[in-house]
KOLGU-4560 file (N, C-alpha, C; in nm, 3 decimals, padded with zeros to 5 digits):
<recs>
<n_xx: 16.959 n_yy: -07.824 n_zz: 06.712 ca_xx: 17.046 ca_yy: -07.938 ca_zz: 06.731 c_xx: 17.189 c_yy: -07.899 c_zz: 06.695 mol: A seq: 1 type: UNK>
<n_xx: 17.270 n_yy: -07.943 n_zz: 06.712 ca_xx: 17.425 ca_yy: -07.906 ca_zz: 06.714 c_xx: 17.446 c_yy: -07.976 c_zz: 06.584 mol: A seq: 2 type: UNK>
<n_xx: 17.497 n_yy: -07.883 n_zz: 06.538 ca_xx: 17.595 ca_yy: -07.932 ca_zz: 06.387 c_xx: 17.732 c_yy: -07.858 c_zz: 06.399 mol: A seq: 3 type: UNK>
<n_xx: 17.777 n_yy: -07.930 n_zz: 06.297 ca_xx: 17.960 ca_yy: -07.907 ca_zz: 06.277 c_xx: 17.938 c_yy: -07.921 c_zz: 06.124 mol: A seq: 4 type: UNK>
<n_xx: 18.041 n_yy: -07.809 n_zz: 06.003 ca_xx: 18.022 ca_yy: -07.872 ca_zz: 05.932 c_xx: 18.171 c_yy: -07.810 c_zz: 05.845 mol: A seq: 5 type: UNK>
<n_xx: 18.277 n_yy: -07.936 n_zz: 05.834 ca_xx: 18.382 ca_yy: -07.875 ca_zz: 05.807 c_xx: 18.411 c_yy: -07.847 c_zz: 05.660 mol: A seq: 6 type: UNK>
<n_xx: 18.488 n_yy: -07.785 n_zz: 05.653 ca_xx: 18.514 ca_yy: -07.740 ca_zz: 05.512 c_xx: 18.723 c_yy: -07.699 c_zz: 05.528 mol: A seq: 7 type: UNK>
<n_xx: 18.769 n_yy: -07.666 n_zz: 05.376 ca_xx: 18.862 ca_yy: -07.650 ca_zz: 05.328 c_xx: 18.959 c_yy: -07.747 c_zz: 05.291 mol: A seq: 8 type: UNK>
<n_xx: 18.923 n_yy: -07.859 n_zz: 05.260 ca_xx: 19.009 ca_yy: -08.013 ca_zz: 05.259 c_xx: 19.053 c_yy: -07.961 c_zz: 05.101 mol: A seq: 9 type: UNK>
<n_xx: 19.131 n_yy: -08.102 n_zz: 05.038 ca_xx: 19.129 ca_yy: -08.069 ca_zz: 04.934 c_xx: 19.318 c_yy: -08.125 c_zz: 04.892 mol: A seq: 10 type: UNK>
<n_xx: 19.313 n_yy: -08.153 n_zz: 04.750 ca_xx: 19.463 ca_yy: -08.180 ca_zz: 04.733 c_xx: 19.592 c_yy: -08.126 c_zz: 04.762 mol: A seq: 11 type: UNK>
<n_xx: 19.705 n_yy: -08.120 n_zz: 04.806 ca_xx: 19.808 ca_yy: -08.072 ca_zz: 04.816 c_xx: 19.948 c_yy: -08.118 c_zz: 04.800 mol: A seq: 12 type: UNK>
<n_xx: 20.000 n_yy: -08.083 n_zz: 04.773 ca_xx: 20.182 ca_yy: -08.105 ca_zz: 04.723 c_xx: 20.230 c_yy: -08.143 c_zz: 04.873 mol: A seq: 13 type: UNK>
<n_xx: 20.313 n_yy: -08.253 n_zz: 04.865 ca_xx: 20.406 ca_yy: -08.245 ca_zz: 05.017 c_xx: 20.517 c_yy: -08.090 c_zz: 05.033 mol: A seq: 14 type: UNK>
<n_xx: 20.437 n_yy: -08.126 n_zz: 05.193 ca_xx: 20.518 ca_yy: -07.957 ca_zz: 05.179 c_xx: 20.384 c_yy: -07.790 c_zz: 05.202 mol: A seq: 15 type: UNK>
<n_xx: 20.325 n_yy: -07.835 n_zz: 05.140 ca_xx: 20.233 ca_yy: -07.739 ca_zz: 05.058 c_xx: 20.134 c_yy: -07.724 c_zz: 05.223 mol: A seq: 16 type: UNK>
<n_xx: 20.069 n_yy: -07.627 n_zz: 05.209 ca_xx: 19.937 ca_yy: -07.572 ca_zz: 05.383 c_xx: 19.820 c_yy: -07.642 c_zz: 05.304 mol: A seq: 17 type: UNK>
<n_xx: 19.718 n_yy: -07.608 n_zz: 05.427 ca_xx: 19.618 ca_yy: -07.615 ca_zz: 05.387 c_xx: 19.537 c_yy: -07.511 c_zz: 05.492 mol: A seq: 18 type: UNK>
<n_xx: 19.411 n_yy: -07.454 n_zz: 05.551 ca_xx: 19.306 ca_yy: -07.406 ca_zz: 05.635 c_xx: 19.195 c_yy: -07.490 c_zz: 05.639 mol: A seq: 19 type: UNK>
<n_xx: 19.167 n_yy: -07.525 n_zz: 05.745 ca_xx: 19.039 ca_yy: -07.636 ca_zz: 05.767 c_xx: 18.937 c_yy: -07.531 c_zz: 05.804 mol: A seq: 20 type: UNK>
<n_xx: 18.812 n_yy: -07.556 n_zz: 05.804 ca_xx: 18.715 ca_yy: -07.464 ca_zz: 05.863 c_xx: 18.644 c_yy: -07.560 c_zz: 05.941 mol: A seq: 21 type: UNK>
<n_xx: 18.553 n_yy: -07.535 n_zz: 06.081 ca_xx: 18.449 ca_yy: -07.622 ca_zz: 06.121 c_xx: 18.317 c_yy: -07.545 c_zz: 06.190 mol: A seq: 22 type: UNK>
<n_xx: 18.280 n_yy: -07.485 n_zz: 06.119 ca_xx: 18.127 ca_yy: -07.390 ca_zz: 06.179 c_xx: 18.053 c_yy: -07.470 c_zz: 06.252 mol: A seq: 23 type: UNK>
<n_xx: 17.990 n_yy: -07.421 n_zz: 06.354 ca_xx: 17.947 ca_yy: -07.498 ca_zz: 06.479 c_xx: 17.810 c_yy: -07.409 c_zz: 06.462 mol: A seq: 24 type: UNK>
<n_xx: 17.697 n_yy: -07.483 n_zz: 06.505 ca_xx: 17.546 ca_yy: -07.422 ca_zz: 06.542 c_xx: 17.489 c_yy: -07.512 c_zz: 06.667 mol: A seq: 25 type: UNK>
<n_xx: 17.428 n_yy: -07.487 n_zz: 06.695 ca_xx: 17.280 ca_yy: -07.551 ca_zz: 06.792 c_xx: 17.346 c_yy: -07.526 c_zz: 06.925 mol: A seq: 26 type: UNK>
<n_xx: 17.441 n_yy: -07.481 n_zz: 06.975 ca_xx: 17.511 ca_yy: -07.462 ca_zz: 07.104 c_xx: 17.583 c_yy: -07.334 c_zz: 07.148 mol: A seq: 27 type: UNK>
<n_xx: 17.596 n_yy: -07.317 n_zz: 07.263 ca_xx: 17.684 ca_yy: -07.199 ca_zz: 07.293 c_xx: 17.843 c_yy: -07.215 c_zz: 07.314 mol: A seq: 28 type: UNK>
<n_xx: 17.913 n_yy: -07.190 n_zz: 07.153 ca_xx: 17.982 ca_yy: -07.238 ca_zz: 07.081 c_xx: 18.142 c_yy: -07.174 c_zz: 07.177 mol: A seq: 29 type: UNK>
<n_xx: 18.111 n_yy: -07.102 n_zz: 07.242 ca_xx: 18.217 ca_yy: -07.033 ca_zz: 07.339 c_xx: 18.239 c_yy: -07.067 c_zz: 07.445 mol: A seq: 30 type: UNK>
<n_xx: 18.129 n_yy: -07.141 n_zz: 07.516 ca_xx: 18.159 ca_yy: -07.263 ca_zz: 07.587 c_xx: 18.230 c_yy: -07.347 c_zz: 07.617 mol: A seq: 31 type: UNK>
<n_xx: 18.275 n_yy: -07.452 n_zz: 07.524 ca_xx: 18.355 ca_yy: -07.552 ca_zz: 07.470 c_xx: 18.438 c_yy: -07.548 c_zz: 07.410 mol: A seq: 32 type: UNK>
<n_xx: 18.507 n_yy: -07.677 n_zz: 07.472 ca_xx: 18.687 ca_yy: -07.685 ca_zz: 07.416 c_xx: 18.603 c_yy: -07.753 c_zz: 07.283 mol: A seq: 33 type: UNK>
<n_xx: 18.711 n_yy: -07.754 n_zz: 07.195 ca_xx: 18.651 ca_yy: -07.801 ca_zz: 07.007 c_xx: 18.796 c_yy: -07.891 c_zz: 07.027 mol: A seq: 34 type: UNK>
<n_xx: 18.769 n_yy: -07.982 n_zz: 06.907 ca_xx: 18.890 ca_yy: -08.078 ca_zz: 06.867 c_xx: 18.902 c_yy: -08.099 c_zz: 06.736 mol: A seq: 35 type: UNK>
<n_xx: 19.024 n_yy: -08.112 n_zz: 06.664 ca_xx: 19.002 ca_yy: -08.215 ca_zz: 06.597 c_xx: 19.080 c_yy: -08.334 c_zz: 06.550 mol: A seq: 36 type: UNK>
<n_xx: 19.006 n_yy: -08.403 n_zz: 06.483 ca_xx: 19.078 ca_yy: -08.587 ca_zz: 06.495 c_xx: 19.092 c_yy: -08.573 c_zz: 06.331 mol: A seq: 37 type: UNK>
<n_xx: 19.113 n_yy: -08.703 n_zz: 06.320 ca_xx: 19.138 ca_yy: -08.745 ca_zz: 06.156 c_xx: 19.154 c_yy: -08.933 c_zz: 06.139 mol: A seq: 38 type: UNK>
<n_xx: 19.116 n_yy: -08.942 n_zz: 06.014 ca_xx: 19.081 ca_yy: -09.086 ca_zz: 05.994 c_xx: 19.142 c_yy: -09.112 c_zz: 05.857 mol: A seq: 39 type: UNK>
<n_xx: 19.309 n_yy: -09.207 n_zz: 05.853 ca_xx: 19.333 ca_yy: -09.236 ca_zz: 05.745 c_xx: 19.272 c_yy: -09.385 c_zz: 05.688 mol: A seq: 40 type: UNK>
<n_xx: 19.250 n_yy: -09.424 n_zz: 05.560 ca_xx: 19.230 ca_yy: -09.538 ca_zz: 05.526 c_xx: 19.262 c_yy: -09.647 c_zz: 05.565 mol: A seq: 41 type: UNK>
<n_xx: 19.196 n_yy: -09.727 n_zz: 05.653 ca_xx: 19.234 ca_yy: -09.858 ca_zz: 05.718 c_xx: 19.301 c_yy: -09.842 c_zz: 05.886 mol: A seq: 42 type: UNK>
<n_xx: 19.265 n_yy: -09.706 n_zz: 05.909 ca_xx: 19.290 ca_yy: -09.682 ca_zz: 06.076 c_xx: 19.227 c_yy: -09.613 c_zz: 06.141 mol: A seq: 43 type: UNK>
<n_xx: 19.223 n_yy: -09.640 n_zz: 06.241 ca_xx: 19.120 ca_yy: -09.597 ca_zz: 06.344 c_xx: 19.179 c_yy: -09.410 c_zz: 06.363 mol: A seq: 44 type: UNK>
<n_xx: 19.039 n_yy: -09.375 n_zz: 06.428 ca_xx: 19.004 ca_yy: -09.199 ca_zz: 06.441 c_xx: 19.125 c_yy: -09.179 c_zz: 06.541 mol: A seq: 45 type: UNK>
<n_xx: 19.237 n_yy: -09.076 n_zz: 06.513 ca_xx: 19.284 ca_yy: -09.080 ca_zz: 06.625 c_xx: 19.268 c_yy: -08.852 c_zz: 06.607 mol: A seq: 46 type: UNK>
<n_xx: 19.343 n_yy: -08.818 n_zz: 06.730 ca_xx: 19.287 ca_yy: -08.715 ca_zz: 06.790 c_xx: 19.432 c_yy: -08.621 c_zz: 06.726 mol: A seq: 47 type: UNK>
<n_xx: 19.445 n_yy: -08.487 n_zz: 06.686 ca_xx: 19.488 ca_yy: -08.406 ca_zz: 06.588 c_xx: 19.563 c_yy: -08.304 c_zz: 06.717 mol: A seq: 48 type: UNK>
<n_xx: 19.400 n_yy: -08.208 n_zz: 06.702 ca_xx: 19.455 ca_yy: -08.112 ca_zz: 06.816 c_xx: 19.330 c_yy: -08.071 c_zz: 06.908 mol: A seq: 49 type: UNK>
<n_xx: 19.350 n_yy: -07.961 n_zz: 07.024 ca_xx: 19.223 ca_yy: -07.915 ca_zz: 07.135 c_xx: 19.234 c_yy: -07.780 c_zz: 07.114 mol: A seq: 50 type: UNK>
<n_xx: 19.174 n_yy: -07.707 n_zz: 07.142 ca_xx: 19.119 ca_yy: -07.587 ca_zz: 07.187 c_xx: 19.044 c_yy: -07.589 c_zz: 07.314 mol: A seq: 51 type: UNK>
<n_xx: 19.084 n_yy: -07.521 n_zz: 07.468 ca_xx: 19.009 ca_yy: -07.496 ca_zz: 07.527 c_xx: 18.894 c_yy: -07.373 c_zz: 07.505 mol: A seq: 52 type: UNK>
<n_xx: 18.789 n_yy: -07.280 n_zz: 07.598 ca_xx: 18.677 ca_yy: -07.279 ca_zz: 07.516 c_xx: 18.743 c_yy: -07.127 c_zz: 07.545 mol: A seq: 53 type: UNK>
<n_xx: 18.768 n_yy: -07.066 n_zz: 07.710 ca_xx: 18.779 ca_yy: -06.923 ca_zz: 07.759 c_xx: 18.925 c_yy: -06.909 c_zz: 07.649 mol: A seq: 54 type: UNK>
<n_xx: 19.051 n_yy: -06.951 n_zz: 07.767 ca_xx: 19.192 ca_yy: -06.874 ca_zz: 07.777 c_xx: 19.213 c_yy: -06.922 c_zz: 07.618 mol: A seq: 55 type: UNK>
<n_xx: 19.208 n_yy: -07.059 n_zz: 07.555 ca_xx: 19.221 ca_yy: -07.084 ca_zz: 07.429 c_xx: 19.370 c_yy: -07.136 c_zz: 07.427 mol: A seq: 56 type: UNK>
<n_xx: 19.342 n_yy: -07.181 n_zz: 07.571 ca_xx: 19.493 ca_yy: -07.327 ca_zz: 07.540 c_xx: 19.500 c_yy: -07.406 c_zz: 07.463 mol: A seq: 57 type: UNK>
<n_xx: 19.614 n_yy: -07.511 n_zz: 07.416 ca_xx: 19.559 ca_yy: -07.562 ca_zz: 07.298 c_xx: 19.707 c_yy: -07.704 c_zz: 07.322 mol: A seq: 58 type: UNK>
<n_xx: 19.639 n_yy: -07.803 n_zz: 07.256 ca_xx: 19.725 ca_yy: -07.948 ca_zz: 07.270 c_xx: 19.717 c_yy: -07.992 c_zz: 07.132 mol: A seq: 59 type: UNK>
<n_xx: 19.856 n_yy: -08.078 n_zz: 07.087 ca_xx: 19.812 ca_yy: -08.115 ca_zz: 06.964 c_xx: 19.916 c_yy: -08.247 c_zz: 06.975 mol: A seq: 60 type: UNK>
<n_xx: 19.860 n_yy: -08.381 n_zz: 06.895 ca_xx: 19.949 ca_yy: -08.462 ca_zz: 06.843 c_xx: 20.061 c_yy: -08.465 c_zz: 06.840 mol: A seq: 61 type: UNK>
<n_xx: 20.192 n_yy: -08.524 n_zz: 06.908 ca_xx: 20.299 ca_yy: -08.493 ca_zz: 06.878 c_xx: 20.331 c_yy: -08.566 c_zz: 06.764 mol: A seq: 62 type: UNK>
<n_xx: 20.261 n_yy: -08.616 n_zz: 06.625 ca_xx: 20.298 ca_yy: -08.620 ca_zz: 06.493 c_xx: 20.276 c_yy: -08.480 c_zz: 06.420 mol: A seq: 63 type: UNK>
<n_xx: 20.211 n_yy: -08.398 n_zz: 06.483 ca_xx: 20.159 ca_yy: -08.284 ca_zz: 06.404 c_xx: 20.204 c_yy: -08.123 c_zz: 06.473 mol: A seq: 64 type: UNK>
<n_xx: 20.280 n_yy: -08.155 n_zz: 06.590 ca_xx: 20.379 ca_yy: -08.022 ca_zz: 06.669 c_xx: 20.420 c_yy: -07.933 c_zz: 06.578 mol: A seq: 65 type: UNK>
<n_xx: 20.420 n_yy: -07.874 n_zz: 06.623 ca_xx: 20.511 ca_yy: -07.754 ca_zz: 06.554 c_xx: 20.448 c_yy: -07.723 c_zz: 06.393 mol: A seq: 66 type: UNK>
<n_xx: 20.394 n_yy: -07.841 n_zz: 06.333 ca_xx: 20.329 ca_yy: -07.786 ca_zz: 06.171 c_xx: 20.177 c_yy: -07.704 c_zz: 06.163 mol: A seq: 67 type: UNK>
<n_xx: 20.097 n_yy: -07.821 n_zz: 06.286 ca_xx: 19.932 ca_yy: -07.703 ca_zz: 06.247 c_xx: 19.936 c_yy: -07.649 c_zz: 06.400 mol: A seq: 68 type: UNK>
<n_xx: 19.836 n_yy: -07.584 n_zz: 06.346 ca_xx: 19.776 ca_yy: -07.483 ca_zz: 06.445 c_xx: 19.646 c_yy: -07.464 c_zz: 06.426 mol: A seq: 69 type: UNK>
<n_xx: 19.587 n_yy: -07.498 n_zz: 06.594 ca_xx: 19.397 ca_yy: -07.489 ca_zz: 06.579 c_xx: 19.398 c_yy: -07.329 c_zz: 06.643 mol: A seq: 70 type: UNK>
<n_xx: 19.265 n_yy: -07.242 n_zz: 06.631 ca_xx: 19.245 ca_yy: -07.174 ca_zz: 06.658 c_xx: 19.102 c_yy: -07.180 c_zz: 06.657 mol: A seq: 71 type: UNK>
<n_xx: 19.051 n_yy: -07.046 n_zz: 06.686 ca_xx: 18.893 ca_yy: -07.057 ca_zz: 06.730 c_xx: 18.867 c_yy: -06.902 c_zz: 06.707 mol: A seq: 72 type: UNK>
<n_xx: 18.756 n_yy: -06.893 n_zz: 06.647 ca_xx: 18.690 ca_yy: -06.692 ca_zz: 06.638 c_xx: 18.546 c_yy: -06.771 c_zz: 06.698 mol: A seq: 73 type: UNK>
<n_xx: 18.566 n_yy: -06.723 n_zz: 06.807 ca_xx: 18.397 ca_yy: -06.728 ca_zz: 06.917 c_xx: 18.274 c_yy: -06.628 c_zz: 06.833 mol: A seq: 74 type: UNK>
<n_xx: 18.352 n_yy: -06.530 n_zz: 06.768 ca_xx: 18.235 ca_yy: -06.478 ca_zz: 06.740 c_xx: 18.170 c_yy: -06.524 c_zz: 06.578 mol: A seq: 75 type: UNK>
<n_xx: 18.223 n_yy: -06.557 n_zz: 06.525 ca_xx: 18.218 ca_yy: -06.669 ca_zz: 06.414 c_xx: 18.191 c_yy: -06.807 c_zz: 06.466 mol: A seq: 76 type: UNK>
<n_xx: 18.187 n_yy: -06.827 n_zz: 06.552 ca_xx: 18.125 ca_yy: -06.995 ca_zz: 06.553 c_xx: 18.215 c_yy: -07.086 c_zz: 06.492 mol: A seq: 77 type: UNK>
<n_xx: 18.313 n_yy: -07.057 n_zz: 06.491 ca_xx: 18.422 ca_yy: -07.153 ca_zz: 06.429 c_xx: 18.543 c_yy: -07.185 c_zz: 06.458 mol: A seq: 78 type: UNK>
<n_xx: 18.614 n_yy: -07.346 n_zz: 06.433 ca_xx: 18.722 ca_yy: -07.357 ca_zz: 06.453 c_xx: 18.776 c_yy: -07.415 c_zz: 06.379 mol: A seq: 79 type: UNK>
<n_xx: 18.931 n_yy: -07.334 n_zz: 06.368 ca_xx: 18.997 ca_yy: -07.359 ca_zz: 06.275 c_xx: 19.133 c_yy: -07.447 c_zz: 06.278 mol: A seq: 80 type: UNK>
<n_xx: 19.217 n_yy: -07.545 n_zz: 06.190 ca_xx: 19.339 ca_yy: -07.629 ca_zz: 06.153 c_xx: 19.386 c_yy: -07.556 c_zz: 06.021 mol: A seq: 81 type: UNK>
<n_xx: 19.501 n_yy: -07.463 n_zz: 06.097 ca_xx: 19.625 ca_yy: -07.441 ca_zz: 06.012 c_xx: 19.724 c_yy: -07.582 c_zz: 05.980 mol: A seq: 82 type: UNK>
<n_xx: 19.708 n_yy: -07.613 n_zz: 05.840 ca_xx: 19.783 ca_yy: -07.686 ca_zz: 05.847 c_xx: 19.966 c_yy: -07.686 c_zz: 05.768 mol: A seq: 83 type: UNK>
<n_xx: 20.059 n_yy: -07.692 n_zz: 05.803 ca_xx: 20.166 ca_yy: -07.645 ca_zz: 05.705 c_xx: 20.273 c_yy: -07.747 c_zz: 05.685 mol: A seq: 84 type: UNK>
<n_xx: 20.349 n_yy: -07.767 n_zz: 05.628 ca_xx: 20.452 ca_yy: -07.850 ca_zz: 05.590 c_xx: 20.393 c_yy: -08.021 c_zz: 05.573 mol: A seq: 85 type: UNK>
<n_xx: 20.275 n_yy: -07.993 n_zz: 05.479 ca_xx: 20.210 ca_yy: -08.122 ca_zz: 05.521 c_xx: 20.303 c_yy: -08.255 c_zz: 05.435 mol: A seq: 86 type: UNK>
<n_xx: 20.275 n_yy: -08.374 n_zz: 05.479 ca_xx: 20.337 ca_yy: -08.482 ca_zz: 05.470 c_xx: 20.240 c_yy: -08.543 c_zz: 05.422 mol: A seq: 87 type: UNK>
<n_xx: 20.281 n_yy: -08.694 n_zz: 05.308 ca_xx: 20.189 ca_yy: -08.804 ca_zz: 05.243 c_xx: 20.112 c_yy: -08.825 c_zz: 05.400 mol: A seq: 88 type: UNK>
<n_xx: 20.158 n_yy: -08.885 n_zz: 05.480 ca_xx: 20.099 ca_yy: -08.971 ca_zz: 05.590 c_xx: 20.009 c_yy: -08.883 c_zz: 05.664 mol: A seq: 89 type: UNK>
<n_xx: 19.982 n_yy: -08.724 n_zz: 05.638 ca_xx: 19.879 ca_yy: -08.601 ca_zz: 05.703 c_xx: 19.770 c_yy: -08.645 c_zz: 05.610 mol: A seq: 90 type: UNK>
<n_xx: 19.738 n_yy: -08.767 n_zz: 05.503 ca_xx: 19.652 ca_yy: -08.763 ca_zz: 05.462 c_xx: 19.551 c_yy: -08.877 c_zz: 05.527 mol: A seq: 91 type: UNK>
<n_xx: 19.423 n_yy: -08.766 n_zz: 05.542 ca_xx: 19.297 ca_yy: -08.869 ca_zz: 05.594 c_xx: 19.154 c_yy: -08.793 c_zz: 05.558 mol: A seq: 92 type: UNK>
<n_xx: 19.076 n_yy: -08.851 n_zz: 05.675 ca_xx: 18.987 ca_yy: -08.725 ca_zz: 05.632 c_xx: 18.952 c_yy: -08.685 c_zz: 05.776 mol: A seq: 93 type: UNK>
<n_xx: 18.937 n_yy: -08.532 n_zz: 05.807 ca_xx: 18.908 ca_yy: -08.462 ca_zz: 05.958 c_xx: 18.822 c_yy: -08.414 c_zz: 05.985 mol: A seq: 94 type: UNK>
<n_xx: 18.796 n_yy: -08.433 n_zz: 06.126 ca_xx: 18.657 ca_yy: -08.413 ca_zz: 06.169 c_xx: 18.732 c_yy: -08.329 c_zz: 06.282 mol: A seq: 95 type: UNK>
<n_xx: 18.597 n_yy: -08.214 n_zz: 06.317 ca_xx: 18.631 ca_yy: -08.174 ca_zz: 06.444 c_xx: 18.479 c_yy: -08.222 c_zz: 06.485 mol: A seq: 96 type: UNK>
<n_xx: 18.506 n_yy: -08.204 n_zz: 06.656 ca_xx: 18.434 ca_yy: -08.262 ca_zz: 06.718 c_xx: 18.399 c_yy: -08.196 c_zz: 06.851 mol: A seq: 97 type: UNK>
<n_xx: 18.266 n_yy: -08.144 n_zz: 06.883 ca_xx: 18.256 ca_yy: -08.137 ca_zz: 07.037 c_xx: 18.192 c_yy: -08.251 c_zz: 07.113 mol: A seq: 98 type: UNK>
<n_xx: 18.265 n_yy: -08.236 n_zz: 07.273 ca_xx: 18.187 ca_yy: -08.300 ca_zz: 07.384 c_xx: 18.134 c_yy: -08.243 c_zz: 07.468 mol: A seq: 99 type: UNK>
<n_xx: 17.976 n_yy: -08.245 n_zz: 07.491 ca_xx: 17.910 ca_yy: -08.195 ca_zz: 07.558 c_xx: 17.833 c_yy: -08.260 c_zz: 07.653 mol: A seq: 100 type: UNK>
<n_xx: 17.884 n_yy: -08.304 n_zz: 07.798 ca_xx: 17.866 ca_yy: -08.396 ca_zz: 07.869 c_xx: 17.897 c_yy: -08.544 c_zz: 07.825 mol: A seq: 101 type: UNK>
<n_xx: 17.823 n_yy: -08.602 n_zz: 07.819 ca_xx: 17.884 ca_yy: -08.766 ca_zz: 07.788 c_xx: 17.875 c_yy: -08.806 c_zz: 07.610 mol: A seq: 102 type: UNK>
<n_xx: 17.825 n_yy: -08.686 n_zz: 07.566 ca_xx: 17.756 ca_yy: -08.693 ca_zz: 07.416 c_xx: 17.927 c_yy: -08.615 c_zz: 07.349 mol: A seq: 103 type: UNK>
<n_xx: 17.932 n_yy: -08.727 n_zz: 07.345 ca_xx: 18.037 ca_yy: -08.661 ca_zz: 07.154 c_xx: 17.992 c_yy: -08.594 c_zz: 07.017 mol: A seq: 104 type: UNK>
<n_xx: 17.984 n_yy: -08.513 n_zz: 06.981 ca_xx: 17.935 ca_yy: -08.455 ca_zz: 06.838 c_xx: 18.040 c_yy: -08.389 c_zz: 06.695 mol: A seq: 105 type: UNK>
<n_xx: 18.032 n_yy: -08.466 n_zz: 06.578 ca_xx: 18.146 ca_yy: -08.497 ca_zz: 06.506 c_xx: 18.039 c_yy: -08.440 c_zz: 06.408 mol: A seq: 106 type: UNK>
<n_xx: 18.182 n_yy: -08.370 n_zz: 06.281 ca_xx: 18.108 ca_yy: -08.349 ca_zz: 06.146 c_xx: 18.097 c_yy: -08.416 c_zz: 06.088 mol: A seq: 107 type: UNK>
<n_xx: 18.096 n_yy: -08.426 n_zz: 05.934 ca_xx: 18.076 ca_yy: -08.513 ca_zz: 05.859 c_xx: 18.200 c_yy: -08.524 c_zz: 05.790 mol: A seq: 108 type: UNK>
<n_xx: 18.284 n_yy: -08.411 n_zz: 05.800 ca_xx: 18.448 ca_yy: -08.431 ca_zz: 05.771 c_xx: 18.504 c_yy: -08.421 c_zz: 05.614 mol: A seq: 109 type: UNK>
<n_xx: 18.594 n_yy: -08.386 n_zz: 05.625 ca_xx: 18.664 ca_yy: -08.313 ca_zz: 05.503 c_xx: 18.787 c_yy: -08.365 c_zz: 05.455 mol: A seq: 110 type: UNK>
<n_xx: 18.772 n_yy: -08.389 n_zz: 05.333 ca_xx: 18.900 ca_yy: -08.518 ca_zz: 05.298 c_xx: 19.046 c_yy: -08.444 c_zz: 05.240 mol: A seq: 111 type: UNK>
<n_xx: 19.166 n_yy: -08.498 n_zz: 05.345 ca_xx: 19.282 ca_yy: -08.406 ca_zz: 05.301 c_xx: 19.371 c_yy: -08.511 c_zz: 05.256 mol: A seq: 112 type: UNK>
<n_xx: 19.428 n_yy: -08.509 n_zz: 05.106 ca_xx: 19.542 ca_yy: -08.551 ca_zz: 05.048 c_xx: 19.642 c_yy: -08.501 c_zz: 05.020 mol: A seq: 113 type: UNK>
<n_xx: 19.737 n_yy: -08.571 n_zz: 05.077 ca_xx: 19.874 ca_yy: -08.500 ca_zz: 05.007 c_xx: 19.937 c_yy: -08.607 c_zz: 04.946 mol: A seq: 114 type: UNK>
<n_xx: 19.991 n_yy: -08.548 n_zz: 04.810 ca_xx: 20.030 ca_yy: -08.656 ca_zz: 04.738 c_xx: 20.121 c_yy: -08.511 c_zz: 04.629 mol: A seq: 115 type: UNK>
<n_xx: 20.228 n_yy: -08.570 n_zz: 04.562 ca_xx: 20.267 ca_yy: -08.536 ca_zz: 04.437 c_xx: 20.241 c_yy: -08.602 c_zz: 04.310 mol: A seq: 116 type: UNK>
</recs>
């Protein structure tokens, strides 16, 4: 069965990076574009950044341009959110997520604060 299961969340200084991790199983993980979203307190899931699955194009939030960066190691099963110059309001908690036909599949997600 397909799992996601992210990792690297965790406190940070405004300003300050972070590295998200999201290890992927039950699928052929090179396949698929990966995403990920994020969910702050009292608002709805909205969408971060993409990874396509081959060339490894990539779209992101224009709240979050120019600071993260997703990437992907196919042969690791994983995808990754560079995150840098983070801001109070980058805090939520993130999920990446594949779609595989009409089925959406989300982790269980990793909680990022930034605060001083």
């Amino acid at each position: 069965q397909v799992q996601l299961v992210e990792s690297g969340g965790g406190l940070v200084q405004p300003g300050g990076s972070l590295r998200l991790s999201c290890a992927a199983s039950g699928f052929t993980f090179s396949s698929y574009p990966m995403s990920w979203y994020r969910q702050a307190p009292g608002k709805e899931r909205e969408f971060v950044a993409t990874i396509s699955n081959a060339i490894g194009s990539t779209n992101y939030a224009d709240s979050v341009k120019g600071r993260f960066t997703i990437s992907r190691d196919n042969a690791k099963n994983t995808v990754y959110l560079q995150m840098n110059s983070l801001k109070p309001e980058d805090t939520a908690v993130y999920y990446c997520k594949v779609q595989r036909g009409a089925r959406s599949y989300w982790g269980q997600g990793t909680q990022v604060t930034v605060s001083s």
